[in-house]
RODREN-758211 format. One record per residue: x, y, z of N, C-alpha, C, CB in turn. Coordinates in steps of 0.1 Angstrom, whole numbers, padded with zeros to 4 digits, always signed. Each point is the difference from the previous one (the first is absolute). Glycine has a CB too. Layout:
XYZXYZXYZXYZ...
//
This chain:
+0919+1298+1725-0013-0002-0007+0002+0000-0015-0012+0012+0019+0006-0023-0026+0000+0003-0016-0016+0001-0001+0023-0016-0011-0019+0026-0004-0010+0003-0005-0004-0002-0013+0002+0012+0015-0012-0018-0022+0000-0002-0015-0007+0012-0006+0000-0025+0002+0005+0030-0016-0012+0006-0004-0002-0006-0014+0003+0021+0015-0014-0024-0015-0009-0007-0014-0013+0009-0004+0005-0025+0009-0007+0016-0016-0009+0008-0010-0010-0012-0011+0024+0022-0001-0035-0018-0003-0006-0013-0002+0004-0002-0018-0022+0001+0024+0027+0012-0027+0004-0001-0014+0014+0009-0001-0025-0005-0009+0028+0004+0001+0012+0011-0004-0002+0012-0004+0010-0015-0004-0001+0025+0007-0002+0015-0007-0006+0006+0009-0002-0004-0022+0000-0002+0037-0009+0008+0010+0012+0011+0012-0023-0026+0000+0038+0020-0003+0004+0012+0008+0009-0005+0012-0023+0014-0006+0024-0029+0006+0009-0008+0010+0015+0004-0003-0017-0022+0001+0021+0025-0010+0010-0001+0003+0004+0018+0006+0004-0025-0018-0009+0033+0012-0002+0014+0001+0000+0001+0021-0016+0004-0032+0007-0014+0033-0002+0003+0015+0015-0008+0007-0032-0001-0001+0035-0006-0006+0006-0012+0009+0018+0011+0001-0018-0032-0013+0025+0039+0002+0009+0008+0000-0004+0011+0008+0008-0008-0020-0017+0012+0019-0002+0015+0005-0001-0003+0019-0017+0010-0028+0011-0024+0032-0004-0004+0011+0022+0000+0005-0034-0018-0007+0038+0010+0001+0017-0001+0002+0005+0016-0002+0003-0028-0011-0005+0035+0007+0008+0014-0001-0007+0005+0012+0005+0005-0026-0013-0004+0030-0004+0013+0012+0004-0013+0014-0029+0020-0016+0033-0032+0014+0005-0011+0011+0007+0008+0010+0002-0020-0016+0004+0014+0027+0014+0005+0010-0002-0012+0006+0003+0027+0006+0012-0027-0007+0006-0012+0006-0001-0008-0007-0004+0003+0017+0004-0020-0017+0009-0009-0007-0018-0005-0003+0033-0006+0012-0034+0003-0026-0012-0005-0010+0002-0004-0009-0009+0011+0004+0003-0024-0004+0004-0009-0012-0013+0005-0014+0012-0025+0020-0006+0023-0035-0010+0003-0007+0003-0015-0008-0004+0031+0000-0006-0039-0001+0001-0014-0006-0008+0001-0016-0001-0014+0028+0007+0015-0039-0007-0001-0010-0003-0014-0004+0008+0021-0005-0021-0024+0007-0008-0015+0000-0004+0001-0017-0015-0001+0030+0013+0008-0036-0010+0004-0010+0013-0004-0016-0019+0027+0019+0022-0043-0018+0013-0003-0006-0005-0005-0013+0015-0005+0021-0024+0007-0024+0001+0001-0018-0002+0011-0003-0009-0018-0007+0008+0029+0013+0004+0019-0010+0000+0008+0014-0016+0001-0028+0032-0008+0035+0006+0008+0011+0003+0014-0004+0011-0021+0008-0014+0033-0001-0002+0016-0007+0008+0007+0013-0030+0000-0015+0032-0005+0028+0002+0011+0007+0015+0004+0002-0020-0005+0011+0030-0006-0022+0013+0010+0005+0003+0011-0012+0014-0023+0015-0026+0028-0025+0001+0007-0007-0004+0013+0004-0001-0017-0013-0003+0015+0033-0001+0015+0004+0012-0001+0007-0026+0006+0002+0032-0012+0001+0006+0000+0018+0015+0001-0011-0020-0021+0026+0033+0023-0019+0012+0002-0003+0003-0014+0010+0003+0030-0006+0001-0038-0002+0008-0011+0006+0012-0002+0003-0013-0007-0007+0024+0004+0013+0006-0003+0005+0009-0009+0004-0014+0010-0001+0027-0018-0001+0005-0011+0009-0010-0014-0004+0008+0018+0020-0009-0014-0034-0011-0010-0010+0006-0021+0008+0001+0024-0036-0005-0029+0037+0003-0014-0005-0008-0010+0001+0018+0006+0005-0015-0015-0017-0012-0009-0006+0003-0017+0006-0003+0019-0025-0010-0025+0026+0000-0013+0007-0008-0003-0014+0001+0002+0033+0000-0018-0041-0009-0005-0010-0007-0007+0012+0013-0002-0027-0024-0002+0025-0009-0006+0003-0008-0013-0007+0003+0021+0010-0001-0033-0005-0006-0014-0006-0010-0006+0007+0021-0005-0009-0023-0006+0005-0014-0005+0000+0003-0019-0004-0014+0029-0011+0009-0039+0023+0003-0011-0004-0014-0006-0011+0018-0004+0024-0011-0004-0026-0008-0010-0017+0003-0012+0003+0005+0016-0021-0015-0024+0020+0001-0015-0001+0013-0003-0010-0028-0005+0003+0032-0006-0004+0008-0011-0009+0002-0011-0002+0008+0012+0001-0016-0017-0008-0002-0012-0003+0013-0006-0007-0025+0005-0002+0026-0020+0009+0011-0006-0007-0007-0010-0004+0018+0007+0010-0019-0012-0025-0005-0011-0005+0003-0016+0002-0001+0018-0013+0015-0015+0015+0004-0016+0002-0008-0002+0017+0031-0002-0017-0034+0008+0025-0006-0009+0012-0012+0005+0002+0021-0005+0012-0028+0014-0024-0017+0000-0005-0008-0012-0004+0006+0021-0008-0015-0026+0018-0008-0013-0005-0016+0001-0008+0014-0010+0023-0013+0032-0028-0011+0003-0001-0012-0006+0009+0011+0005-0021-0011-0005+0030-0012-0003+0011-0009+0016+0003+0018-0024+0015-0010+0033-0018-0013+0007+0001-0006+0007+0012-0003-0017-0015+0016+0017+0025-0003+0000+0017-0001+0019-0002+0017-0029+0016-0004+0032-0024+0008+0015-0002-0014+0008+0000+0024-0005-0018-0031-0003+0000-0009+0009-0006-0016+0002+0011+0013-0009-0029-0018-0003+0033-0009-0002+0008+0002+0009+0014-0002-0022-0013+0012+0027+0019+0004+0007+0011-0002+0016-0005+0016-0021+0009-0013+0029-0021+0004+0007-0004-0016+0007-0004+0027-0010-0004-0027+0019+0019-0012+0005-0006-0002+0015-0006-0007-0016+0017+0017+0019-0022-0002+0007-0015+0006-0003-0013-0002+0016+0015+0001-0030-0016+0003-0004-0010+0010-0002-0011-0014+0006+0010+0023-0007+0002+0014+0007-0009+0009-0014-0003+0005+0029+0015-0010-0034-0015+0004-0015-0005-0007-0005-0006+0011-0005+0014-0007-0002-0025-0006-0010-0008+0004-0011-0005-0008+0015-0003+0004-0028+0007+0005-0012-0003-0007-0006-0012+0006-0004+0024+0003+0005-0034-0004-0003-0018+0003-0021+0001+0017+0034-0018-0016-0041+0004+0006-0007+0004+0013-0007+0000-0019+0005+0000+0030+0001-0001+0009-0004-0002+0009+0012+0008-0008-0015-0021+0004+0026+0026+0006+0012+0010-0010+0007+0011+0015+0007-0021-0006+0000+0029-0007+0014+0004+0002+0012-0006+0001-0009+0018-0009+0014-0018+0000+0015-0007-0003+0013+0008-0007-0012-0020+0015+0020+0029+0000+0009+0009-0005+0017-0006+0019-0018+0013-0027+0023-0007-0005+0008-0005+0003+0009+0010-0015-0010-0014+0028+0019+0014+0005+0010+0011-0012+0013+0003+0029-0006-0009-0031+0013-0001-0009+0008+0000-0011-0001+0012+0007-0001-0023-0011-0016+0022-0013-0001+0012+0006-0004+0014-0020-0009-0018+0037+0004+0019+0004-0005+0012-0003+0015+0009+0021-0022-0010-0024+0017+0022+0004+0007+0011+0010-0004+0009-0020+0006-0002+0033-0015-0002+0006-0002+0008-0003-0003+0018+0007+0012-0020-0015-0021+0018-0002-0003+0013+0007-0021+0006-0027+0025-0007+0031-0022-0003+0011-0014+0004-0012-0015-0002+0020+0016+0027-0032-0017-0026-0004-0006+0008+0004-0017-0015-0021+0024+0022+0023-0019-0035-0001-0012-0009+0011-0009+0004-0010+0011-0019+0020+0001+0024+0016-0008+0006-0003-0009+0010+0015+0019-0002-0028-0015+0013+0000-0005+0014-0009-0017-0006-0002+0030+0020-0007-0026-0030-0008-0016+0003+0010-0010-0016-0037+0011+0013+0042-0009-0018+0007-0004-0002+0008-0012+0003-0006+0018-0002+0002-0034-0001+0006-0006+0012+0017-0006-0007-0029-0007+0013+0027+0009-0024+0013-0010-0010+0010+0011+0001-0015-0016-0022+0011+0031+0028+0013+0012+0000+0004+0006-0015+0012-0014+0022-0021+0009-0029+0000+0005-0014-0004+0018-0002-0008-0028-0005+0000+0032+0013+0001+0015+0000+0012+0006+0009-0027-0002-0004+0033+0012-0008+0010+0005+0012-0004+0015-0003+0024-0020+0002-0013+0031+0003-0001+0007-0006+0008+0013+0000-0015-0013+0001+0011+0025-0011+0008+0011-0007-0004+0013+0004+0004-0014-0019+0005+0023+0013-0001+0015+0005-0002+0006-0017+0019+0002+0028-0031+0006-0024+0001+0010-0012+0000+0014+0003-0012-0015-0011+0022+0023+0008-0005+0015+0003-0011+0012-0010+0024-0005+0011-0031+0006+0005-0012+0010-0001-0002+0014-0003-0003-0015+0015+0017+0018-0012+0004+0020+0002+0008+0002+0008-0020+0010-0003+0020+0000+0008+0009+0007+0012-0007+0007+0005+0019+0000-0008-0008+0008+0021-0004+0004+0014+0013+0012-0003-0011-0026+0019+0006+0044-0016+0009+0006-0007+0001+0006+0014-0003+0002-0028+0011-0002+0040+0003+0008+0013+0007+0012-0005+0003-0020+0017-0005+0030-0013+0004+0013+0005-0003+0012+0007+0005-0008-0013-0001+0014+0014-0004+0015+0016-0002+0016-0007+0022-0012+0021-0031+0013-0011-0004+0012-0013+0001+0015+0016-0028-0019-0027+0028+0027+0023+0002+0012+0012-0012-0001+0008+0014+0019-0013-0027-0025+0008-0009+0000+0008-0008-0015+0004+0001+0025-0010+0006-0038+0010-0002-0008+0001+0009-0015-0004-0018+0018+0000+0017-0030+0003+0006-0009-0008-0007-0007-0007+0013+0001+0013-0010-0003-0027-0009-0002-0014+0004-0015-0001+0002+0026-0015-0012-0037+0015+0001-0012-0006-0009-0002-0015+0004-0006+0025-0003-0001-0031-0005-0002-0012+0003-0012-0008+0001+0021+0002-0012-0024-0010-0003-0016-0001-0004+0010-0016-0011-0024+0029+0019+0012-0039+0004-0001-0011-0008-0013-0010+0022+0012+0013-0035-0013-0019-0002-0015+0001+0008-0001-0018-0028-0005+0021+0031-0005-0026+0005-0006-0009-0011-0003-0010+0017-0006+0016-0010+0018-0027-0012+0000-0013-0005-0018-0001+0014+0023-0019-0022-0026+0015-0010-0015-0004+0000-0008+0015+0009-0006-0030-0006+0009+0035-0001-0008+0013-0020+0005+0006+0037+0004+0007-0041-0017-0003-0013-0002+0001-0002+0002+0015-0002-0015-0021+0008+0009+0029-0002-0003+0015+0009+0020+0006+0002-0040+0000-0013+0043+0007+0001+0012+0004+0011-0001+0013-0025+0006-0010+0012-0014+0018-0002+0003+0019+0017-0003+0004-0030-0013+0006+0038+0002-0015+0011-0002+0011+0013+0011+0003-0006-0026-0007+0007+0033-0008+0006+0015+0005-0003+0009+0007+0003-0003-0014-0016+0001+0014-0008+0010+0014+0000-0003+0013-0014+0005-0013+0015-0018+0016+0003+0001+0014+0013-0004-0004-0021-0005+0015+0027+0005-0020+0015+0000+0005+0008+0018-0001+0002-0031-0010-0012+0039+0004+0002+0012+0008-0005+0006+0008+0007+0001-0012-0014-0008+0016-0010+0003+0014+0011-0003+0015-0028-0010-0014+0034+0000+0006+0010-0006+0011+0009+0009+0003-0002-0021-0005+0007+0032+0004+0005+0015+0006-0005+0005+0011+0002+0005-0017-0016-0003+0015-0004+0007+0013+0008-0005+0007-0020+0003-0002+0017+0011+0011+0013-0004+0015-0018+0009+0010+0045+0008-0008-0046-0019+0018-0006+0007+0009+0003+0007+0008-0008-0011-0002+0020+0020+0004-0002+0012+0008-0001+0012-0009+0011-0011+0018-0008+0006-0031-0007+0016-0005-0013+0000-0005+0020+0008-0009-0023+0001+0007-0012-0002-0010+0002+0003-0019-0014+0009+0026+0001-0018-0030+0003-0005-0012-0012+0003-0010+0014-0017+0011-0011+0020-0023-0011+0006-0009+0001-0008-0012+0001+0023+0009-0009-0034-0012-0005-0003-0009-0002+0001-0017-0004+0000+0022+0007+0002-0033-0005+0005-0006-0005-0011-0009+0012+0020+0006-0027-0028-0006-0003-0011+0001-0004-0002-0019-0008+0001+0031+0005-0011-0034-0007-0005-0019-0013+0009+0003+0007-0032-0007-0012+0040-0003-0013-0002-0004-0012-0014+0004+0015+0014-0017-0030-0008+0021-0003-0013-0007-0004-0007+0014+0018-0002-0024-0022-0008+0021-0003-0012+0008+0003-0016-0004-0015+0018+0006+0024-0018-0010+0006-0009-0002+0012-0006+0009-0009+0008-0020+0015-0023+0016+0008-0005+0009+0015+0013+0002-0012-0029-0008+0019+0034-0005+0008+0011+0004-0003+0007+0014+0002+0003-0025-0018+0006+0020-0006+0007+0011+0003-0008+0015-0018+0008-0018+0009-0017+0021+0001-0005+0012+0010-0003+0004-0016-0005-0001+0030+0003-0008+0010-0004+0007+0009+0014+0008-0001-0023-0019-0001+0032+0010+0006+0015+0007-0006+0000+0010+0004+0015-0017-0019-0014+0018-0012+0003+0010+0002-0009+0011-0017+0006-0017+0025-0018+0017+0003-0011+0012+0005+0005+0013+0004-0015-0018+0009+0020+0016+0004+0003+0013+0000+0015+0004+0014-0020-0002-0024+0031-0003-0005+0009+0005-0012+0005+0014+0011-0004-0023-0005+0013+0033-0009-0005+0009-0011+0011-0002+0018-0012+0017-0019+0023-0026-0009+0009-0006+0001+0004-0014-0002+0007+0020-0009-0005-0027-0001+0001-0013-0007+0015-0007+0000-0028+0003+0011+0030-0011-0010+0014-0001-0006-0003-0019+0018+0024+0023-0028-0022-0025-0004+0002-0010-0002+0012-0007-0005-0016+0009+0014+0013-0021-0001+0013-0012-0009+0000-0006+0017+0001-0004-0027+0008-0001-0013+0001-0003-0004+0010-0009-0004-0008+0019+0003+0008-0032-0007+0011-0012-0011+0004+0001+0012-0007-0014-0023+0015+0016-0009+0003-0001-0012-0004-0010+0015+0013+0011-0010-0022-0023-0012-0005-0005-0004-0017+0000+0006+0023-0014-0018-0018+0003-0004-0016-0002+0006-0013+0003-0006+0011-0016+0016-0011+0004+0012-0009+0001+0008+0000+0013+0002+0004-0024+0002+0004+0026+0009+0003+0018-0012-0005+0010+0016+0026-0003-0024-0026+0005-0013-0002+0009-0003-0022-0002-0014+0035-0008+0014-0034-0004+0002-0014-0002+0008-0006+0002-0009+0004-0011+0021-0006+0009+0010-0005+0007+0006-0001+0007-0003+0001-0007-0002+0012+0018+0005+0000+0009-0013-0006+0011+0018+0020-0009-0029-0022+0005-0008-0008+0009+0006-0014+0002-0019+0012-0007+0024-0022-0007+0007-0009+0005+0012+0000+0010-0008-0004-0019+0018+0010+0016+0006+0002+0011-0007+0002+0010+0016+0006-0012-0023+0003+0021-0002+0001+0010-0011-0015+0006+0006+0030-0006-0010-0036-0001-0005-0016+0000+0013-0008+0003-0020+0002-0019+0029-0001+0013+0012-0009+0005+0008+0004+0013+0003-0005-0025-0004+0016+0026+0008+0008+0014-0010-0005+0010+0010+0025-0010-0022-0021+0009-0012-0007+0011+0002-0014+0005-0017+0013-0011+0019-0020-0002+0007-0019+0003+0012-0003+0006-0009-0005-0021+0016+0014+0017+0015+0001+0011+0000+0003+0008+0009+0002-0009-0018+0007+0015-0004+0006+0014+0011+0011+0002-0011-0022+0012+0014+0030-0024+0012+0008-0001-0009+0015+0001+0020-0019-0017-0011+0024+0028-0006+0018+0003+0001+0007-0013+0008+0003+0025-0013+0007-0025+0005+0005-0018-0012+0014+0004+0004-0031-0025+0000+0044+0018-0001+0010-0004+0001+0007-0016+0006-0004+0022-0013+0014-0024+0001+0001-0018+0008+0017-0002-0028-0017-0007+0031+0020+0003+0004+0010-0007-0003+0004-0012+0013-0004+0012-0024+0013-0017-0005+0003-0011+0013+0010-0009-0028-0003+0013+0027-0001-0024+0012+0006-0006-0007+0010-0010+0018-0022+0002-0014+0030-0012-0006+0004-0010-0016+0006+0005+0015-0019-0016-0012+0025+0029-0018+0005+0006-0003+0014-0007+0003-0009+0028-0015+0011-0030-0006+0013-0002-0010+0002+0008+0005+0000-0018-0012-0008+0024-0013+0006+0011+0002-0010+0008-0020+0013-0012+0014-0013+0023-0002-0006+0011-0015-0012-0001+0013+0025+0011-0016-0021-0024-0013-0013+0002+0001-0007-0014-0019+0012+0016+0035-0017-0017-0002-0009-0009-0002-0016+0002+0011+0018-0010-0015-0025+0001+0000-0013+0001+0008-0010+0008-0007+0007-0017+0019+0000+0015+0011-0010+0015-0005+0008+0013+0027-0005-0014-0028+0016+0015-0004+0002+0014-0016+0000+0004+0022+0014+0000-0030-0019-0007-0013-0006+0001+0002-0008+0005-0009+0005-0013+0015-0017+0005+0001-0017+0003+0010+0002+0016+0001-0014-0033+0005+0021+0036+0007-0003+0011-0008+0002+0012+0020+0006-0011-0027+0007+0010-0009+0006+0011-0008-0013+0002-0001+0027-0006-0008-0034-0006-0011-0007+0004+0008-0014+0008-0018+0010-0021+0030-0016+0014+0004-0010+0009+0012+0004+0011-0007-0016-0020+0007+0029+0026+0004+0000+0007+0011+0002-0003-0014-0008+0008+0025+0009-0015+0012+0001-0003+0009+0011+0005-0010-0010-0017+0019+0008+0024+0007+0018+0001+0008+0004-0016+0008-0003+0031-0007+0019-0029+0008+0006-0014+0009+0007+0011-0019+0005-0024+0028-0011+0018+0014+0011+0006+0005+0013-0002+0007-0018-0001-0012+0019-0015+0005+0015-0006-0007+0001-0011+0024+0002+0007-0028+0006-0015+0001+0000-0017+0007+0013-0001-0024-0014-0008+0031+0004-0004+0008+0009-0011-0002+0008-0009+0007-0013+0002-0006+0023-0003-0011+0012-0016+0003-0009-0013+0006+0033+0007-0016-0029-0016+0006-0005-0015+0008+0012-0002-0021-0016-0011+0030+0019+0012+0009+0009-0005+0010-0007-0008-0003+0014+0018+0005-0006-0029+0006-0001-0014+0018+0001+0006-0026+0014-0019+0033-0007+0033+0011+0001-0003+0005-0012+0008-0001+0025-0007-0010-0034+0015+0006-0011+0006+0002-0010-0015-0012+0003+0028+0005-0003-0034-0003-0008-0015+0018+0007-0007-0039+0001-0005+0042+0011+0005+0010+0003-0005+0014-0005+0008-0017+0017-0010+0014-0021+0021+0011-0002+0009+0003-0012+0004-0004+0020+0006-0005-0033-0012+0001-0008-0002+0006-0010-0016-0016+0010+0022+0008+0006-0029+0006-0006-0014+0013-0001-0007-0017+0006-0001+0026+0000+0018+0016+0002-0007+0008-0004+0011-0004+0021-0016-0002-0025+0028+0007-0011+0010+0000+0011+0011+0018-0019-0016-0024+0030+0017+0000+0005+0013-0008-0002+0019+0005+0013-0025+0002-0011+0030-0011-0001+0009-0010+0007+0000+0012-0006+0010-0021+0008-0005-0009+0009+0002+0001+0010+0015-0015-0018-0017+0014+0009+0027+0005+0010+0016+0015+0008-0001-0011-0020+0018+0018+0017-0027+0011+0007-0003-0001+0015-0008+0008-0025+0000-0013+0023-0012-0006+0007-0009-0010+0010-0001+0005-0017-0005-0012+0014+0014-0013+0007+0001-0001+0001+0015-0012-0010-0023+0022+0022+0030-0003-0001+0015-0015+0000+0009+0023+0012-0004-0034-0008-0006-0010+0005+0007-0006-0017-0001-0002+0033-0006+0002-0043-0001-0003-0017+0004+0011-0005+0008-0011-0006-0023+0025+0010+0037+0006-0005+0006-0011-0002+0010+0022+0008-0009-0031-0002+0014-0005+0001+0012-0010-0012-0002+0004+0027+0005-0010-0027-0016-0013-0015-0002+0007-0015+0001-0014+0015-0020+0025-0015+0014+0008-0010+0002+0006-0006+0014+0003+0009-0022+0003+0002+0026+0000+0000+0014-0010-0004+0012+0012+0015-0010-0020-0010+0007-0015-0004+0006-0002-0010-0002-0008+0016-0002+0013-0024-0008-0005-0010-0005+0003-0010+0007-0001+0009-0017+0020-0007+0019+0005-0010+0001-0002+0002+0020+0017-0003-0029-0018+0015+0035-0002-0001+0015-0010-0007+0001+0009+0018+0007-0021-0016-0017-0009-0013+0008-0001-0016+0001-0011+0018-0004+0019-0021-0005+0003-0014-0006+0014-0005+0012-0009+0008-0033+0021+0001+0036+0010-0002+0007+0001+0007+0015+0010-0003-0024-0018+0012+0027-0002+0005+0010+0011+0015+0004-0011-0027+0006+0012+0034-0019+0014+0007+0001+0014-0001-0005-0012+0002+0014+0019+0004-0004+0015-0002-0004+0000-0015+0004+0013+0025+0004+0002-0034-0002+0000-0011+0006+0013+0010+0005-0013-0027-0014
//
């Protein structure tokens, strides 16, 4: 079973859940860090038997001598990432999505094409799980294809934990893709309440199961657990606002480690999401 955990903004507590979910684990669990422009979780975990894979991304290439500027490339290219001036093409990588298709209509074979690298993919083993991690490459624009290419780990016979982008954006949905439950990280105010309504609008469109976890709780009738009760939502746990999980995060600790009397919530957490030991 994989599991994602998102959040409809940042600073709500995904990653906090997503380590702590892998330490109280047994048996063989993958922890996939999706969240590859400010990857955070091997600054809890003790890694391991480190080794790195770069990761690329194809790009049109235009060759001029059998370019008749006709215009087929830019007219096909529906985000725009070509432009036929008059005397060249002018490729705008930033908007490619690599999807081949200027190469395919193409008929003179004048589009060919190249590899650029995106980031990397950092594998290693941690005492309580195996750690993947996606690395994206400072100025690099295009998110999604490092993300599913560490999505491409999962192994289905273990189970797998997510640790997905912020947000609702294409990053987002691409972590959020091959998850078969989603749990949502959730702050108790305004802002947390707002954003996380979008998300739960996009999870509804995907037809993806999903659960919240209120993080930072002080009573029982706040605004995230309002909005859940009225649409129906389950809550799996809430977390206290306590100042020494805040401390035990601010220096790379776990928290179910640290603080034995939060092993048992976490636990809880993760038997209902995994069904126990495996």
């Amino acid at each position: 079973m994989t599991v994602a955990i998102a959040s409809g903004k940042g600073g709500t507590g995904k990653t906090l859940l997503a380590v702590n979910l892998s330490y109280v684990s047994t048996g063989e669990l993958q922890l996939l860090d999706c969240d590859v422009e400010a990857p955070n979780t091997h600054l809890f975990l003790p890694l391991q038997n480190k080794r790195t894979e770069p990761v690329h991304r194809m790009i049109p290439q235009i060759d001029a001598s059998l370019c008749t500027l006709c215009g087929e490339c830019s007219r096909f290219c529906a985000f725009h990432a070509l432009a036929v001036l008059r005397n060249k093409v002018v490729l705008f990588p930033e908007l490619c999505h690599s999807c081949g298709g200027c190469n395919r209509v193409c008929r003179l074979g004048a589009v060919g094409e190249t590899t650029e690298p995106i980031g990397e993919i950092i594998y290693a083993e941690t005492p309580y799980c195996c750690h993947v991690q996606g690395f994206l490459q400072v100025g690099t624009a295009i998110v999604p294809p490092l993300i599913h290419r560490v999505t491409e780990y999962i192994q289905s016979e273990n189970h797998t934990i997510i640790d997905a982008s912020p947000g609702t954006g294409c990053a987002a949905m691409a972590a959020l893709s091959p998850a078969d439950f989603v749990v949502l990280a959730a702050e108790p105010t305004p802002f947390g309440l707002h954003d996380m309504r979008r998300l739960v609008l996009c999870l509804r469109e995907l037809n993806k199961p999903f659960s919240v976890v209120v993080n930072r709780a002080v009573n029982t009738n706040d605004v995230i657990t309002e909005f859940c009760r009225n649409e129906d939502i389950p809550i799996l746990a809430r977390i206290p606002d306590d100042r020494r999980i805040t401390d035990c995060c601010a220096v790379g600790e776990i928290t179910a480690q640290h603080l034995p009397e939060y092993h048992e919530m976490f636990l809880g957490i993760y038997s209902q999401l995994f069904g126990g030991a495996q």
